[in-house]
N, C-alpha and C positions, 0 to 999 in steps of 0.2 A: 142830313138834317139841316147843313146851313142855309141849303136852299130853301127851304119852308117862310124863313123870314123873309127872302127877296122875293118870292111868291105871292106872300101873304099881306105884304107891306105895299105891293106894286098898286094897290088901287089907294093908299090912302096916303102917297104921296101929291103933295100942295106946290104949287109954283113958287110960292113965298119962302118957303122953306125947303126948297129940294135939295140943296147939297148935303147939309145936315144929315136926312135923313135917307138919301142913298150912301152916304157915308157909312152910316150905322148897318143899315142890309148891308153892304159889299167886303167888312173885314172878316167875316167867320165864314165866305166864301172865299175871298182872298188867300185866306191863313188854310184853309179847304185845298185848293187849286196849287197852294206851294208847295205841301206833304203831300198831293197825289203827284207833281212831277217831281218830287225828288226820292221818294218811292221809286217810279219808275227808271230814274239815273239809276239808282239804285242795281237793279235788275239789268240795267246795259254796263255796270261798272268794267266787269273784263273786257267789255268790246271796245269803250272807250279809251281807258286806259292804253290797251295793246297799239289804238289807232292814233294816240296821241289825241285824244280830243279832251280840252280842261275843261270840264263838268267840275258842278259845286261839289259831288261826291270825289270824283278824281282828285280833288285839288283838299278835299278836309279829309278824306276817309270813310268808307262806308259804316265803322259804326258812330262815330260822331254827325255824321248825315240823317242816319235813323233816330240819332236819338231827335237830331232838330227836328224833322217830321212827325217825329210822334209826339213831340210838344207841339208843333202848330197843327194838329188835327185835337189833339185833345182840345187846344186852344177854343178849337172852329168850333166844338161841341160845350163847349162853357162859357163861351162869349154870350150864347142867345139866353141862357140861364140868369148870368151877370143883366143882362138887358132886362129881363122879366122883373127881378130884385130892383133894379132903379125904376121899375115902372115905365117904363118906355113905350109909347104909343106905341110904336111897330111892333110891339111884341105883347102888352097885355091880352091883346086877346088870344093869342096861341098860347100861352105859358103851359098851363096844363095842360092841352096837350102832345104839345113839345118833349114834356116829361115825362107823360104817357109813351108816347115811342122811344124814347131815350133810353127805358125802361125798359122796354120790349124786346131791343138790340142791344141789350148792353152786355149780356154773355158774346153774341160776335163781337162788339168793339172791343172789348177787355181779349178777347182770342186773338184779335187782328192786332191789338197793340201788343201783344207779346211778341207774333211772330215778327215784327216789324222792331222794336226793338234790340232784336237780337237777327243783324243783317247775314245770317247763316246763306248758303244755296238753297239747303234743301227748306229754310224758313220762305225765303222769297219765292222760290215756287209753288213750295204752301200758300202763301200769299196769293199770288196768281190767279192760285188755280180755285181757290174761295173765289177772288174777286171774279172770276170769268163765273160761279155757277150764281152767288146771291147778287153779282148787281143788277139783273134785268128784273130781279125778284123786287132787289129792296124799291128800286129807280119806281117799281108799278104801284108798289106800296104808298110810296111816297107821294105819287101824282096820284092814286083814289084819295089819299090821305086830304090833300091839298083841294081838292074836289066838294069832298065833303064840308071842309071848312067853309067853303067858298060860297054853300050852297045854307049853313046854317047859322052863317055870323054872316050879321050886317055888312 
């Protein structure tokens, strides 16, 4: 979902004002990109460990690791929420339906943040093996999604 706003936003970025407002698209992908690789430390934990390699997980602990990724992914998903509520060009015209799919997935995200908060084995490969069968699902969702917008907002 954070990518919707850097999607959505890319055409009505201003030379005048671009840092501003790539700023605002890039932290709920940002905060996105750091709980998906520390998730995946995650899941190399014994490999790394055993090989001596200091990963953020290695060196805090895998469940103080999940819990930070499960706060910067919740983050990634409330950031563009927060943005709607201050009225933020980049994001009023998506807001509703932002919500709309937010809505739609939010029995998998509420699943996925459980098994992710509790950095078990048999959780992380649960984890896994969800992400290996819905992300080509969600990812096609997303970009009809983004299509659609593209083709019925100005």
């Amino acid at each position: 979902m954070p990518f919707l706003i850097g999607m959505q936003a890319s055409n009505q970025l201003f030379i005048e004002s671009l840092f501003p407002l790539i700023f605002i698209c890039v932290v709920p992908l940002f905060l996105f990109q750091i709980a998906s690789h520390i998730f995946q430390a995650i899941g190399d934990y014994e490999a790394d460990k055993e090989e001596k390699i200091t990963t953020f997980v290695v060196r805090y602990g895998k469940e103080k690791s999940a819990k930070i990724a499960v706060l910067f992914s919740s983050l990634s998903l409330v950031i563009p929420i927060v943005y709607g509520v201050l009225n933020f060009t980049v994001t009023k015209e998506i807001m509703y339906w932002y919500l709309l799919i937010l809505l739609i997935f939010l029995p998998l995200v509420i699943y996925l943040i459980k098994l992710s908060a509790n950095p078990t084995s048999i959780n992380i490969e649960r984890l896994m093996s969800t992400s290996r069968r819905f992300t080509p699902i969600l990812l096609l969702a997303i970009y009809m999604f983004v299509l659609v917008l593209r083709v019925y907002l100005p």
